[in-house]
Structure formats: structure tokens, C-alpha cells
N, C-alpha and C positions, 0 to 999 in steps of 0.2 A: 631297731633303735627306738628306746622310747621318749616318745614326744610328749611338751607339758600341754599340748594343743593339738587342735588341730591341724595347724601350720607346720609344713617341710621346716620351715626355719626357726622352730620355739624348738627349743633344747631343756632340758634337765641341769646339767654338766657340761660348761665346754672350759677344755685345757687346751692352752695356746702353748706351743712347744711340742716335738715328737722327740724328745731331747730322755735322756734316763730317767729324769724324775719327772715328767711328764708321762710317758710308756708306764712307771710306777704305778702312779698315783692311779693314772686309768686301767689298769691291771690290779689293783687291789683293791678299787671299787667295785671292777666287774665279777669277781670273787664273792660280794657280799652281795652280790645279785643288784647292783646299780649300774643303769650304763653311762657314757659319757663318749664324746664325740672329743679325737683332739686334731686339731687345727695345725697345719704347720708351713709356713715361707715357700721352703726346698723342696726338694721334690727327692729327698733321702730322708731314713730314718736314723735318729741317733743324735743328731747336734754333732759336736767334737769326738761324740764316738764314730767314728767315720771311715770310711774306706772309699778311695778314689780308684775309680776305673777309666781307660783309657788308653789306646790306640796299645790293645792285647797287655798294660800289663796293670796292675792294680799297685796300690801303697794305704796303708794304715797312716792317714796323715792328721791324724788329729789324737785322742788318746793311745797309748803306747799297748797299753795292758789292764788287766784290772786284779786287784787283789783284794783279800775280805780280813779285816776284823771283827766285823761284828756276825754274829751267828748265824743271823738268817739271812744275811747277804752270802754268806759261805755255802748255805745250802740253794739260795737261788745259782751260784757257780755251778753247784754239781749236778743238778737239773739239767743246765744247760748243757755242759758235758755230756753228760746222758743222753741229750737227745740230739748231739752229733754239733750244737751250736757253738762250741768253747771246745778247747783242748791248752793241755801246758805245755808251756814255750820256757827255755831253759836257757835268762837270760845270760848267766856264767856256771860255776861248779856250788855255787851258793844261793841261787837265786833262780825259785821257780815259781813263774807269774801265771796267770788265766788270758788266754786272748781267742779273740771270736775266729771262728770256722767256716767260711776260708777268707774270711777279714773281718774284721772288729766292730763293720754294720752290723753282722751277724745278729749280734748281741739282743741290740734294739730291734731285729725281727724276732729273734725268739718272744722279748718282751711284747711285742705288740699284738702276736696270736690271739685273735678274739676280738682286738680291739679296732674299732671303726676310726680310723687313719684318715683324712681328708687334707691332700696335700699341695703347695700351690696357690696355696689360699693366706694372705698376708693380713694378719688384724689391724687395722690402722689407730682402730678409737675406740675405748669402751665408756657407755653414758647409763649412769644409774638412776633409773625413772620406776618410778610406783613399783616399786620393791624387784625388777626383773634390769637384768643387764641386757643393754643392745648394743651389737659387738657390728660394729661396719669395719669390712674388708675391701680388697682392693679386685674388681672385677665380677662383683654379686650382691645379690640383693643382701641388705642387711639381717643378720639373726637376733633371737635374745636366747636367754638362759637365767636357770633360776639362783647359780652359781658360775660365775668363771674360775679358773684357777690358770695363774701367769706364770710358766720356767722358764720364763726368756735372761738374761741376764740382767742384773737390775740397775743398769745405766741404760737398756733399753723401756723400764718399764713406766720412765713419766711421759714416754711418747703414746703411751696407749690411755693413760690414767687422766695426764693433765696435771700441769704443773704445778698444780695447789692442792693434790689431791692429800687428805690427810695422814696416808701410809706410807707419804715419798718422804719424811726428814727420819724414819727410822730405816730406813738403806743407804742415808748419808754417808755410814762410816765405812760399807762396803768397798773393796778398790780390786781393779782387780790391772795384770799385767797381760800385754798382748806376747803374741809369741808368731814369726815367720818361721815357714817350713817350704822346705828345698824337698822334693820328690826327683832321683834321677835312678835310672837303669845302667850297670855297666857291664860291660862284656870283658869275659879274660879274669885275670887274676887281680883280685882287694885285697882289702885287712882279712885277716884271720877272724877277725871279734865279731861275735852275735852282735854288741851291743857295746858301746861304750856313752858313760855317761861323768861331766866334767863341766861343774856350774862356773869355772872360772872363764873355760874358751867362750867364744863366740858361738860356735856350736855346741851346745851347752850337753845334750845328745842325739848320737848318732845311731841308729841299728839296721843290721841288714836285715829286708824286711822280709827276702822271699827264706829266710830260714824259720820262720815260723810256722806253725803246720796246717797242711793245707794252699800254700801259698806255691806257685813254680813262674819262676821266669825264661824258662824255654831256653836254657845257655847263658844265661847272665845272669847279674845277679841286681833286687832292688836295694835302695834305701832309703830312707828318711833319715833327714839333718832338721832338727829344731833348733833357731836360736836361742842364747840364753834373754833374758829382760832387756840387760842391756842396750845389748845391737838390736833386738827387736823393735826398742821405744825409737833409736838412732833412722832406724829406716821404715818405718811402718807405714809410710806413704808411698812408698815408690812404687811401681808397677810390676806385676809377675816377670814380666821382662828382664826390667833393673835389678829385681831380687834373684834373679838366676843366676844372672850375670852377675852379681855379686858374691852369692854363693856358692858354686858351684865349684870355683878353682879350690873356696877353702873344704870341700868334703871332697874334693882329687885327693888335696895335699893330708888331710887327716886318715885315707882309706890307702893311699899307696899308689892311686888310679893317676893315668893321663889323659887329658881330655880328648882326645881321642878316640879313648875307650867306652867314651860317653854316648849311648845310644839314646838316648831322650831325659830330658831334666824340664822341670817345672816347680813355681813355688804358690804358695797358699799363702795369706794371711789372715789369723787369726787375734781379732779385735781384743775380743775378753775370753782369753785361753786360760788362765790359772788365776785363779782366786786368790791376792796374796793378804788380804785382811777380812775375812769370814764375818758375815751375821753373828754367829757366834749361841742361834736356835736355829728348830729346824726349820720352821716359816713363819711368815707373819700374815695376819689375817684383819680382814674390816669386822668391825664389835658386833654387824650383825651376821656375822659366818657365811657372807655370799660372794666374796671375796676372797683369794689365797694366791701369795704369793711362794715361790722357794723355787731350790735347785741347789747346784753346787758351790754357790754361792754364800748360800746360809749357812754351812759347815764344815766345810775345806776342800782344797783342790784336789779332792779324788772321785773317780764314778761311784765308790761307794756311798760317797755323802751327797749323791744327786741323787743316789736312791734311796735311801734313808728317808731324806728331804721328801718326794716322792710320794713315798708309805705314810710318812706322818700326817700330811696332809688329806692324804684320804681318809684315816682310819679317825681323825679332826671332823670329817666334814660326815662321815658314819655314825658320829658319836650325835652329831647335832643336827639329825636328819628329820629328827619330829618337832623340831624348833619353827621349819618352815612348813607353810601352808601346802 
């Protein structure tokens, strides 16, 4: 890792997020022979690209799938394929998605190969003093950097900035909507469907998870139930408990199951899950390019626009590399 000092804690590059476009960004720096260090809360890779593990069985509870149109995100897909990270999942007789192997963290490991991951570690404050950023965390000594870059969502990013800071009234328009998920295990016979999806129910989609590949539930079978916006904004305080309990009869009565056949069930909430009004660019940056914000936020709610966002960012901060001292 190279340091601007001689200090463990002076950085080059640090990106807060281990999130798609965070992975990105630091994987197409390290490419043009720049390194960067990224920072991240959890103690998983991937943000919303996620995969929960747990008492032998796992679920994909945050992104579904990922699909490509733009060309070099299609060819980062077949990379991953290639190297055993992704495979296609066949969500009907029309519709064939990409999802990670043997869950959809996957993804964000393959992304972060090379890159120095630092996890655990919660940014609380970033203060911009004689041209270097000093980034205090929760549980260690403070760092600087000669760049930050933020993919946290950007309702979370005037906790780090400060609420005056002059990059927060151009995220204004940003909105985004939460989403609860129901993770349960059933035994015996369900639906017949991979996957159903139905933005008018409550459970807006359903899919059985251990039929993707790679995935085995040992006699039974997974799912994940996401709600739609709706009932998500309706209950998005309540406790994993209360959301189980509330969900859980409606993915019985939508899969065919009896709760009895119910071998373990648990729910997630997800805060800022789908982006429903975009930046509408790929990032935005401070006028002197030591700052950068983005993710999937900036360009729609899919992981392709997290890494889009990601890539532009870096190849942003490549372009204006000899600008700084």
C-alpha cells in the first residue's frame, strides 16, 4: 500500500463503502497502477449486493441478480463466469439474469481481488484542512488522504461532510425508497416458480433462492420475499421480529406453504434499497478533485449503475492526477 508519508495512517486514496461502486472505483485505480485503501462499516463485501449466512442455510437478501447493458459491464459479467464467480440463473422461459456463485457476495469478492479491504471500521467525520482530508473513525486513531471518495448512500453522506458543506444542496433531489425482506427456509412441497414478481402485491417479489446455482438447501427449499415501497415505508420501523411475524403468513399464502413447514424465517431492513429519483450523472466532485461522491444512486437502481458510477469516478480522479502535489 502506498503511503503519502510516513505515517501508517496518511493514505493516497481512501473510498468509504465496499459497496459495487466503491470495489469499482478501487479496482480501476489499481489497474492504472494507483492504490487506495477502502474503508467499510460491515464486516461483508458488497453493500445490497449480499448474501446472508446462517444457522447452515444462506439467502441473496439484498440484490436479486445483475444484468448488463452497457458493454464493459457485460464483459466484466463474463470474467466473472469465467472464473467460477457468476453463473446464469433462469429466472422464467424468457429471462436469463447473472448472479454470483454460490451467492451474490460473490460478485463483490471477485471485485475486490487485489484490493486492500479494511472492514469494521465506521467513518464518522471527514475535515478538509491544508489541502489533505482527515477522516476520524469509530474505534482508531484518525487517518488523512489526499483524496476521499464517499459510496455510501447520499442521505447518509452530510453525516460525514457536515451540513453546510457545499456538495450537499446538489443530492437534494436524490430520493430513494426502503425495501423489507423476509428470508425463510421451507420443507416439503411450494410454488412451482423460480421467481415471481408483482409491484402491485405487498410482496412485490418473491423467488426461490436455493434454485439458483450453486446454492442447496439440504431437503428444503429457500426464499426471499421483498416488499413492494408501499408496505415497506408502512412498516419500516418495526423489529425483525414484528416483520416476520408479519410476513411470513403472506409468502405461506403466496408459495402454497403451511407454517409449519416453516423451518426458520428472518427479516432484513433495507433503509435506502432502490433509488427511485437518480442524480441523473455519474458523480459529483469538490472543484478541487479531492473529493467524489457516487454509487447507484447517481444513475438508477441497478448494480450496473453502481459500477458505472464506480469506473467514472476513478478514471475522473486518473485524468486529474498531476493536478495534485
Amino acid at each position: 500500500m502506498k503511503k503519502t508519508d510516513d505515517s501508517p495512517n496518511d493514505f493516497d486514496i481512501v473510498i468509504i463503502g465496499s459497496g459495487i461502486a466503491g470495489l469499482s472505483c478501487a479496482r480501476r485505480l489499481a489497474k492504472a497502477g494507483r492504490t487506495s485503501v477502502v474503508f467499510d462499516k460491515g464486516r461483508g463485501l458488497g453493500g445490497r449486493v449480499a448474501t446472508r449466512r446462517t444457522e447452515g442455510f444462506q439467502f441473496d437478501h439484498g440484490a436479486q441478480y445483475i444484468h448488463a447493458k452497457n458493454a464493459d459491464f457485460a464483459a466484466i459479467i463474463r470474467e466473472m463466469k469465467a472464473a467460477g464467480a457468476a453463473a446464469d440463473w433462469a429466472i422464467d422461459t424468457t429471462r436469463m439474469r447473472a448472479v454470483g456463485t454460490p451467492g451474490m457476495s460473490s460478485l463483490a469478492k471477485y471485485l475486490a481481488t487485489g484490493i486492500e479491504v479494511r472492514q469494521g471500521l465506521q467513518v464518522t467525520r471527514l475535515i478538509s484542512t491544508e489541502g489533505r482530508w482527515h477522516i476520524e473513525a469509530n474505534g482508531c486513531d484518525p487517518f488523512s488522504a489526499s483524496r476521499v471518495v464517499i459510496t455510501a448512500p447520499s442521505p447518509q453522506i452530510p453525516a460525514l461532510l457536515g451540513a453546510h458543506h457545499p456538495l450537499l444542496a446538489r443530492l437534494a433531489p436524490v430520493a430513494f425508497a426502503p425495501c423489507l425482506t423476509l428470508m425463510a427456509v421451507i420443507e416439503g412441497k411450494a410454488a412451482l416458480f423460480v421467481a415471481r414478481e408483482d409491484p402491485e402485491d405487498d410482496l412485490a417479489w418473491i423467488a426461490c433462492d436455493s434454485s439458483k446455482p450453486g446454492r442447496h438447501a439440504q431437503g428444503a427449499s429457500s426464499w426471499v420475499a421483498q416488499a413492494g415501497p408501499r408496505f415497506s415505508e408502512t412498516f419500516l420501523e418495526e423489529d425483525p421480529v414484528a416483520l416476520t411475524a408479519r410476513m411470513l403468513p403472506m409468502l405461506c399464502d403466496r408459495i402454497g406453504a403451511s407454517s409449519t413447514q416453516v423451518v426458520y424465517a428472518t427479516a432484513h431492513r433495507w433503509r435506502y434499497a432502490r433509488v427511485t429519483q437518480p442524480l441523473g450523472e455519474a458523480f459529483i466532485k469538490s472543484e478541487d478533485n479531492r473529493l467524489y461522491c457516487g454509487g447507484d444512486w447517481c444513475l438508477g437502481p441497478r448494480v450496473e449503475a453502481a459500477w458505472q458510477s464506480g469506473v467514472a469516478m476513478a478514471e475522473d480522479i486518473l485524468r486529474h492526477t498531476t493536478a495534485l502535489p
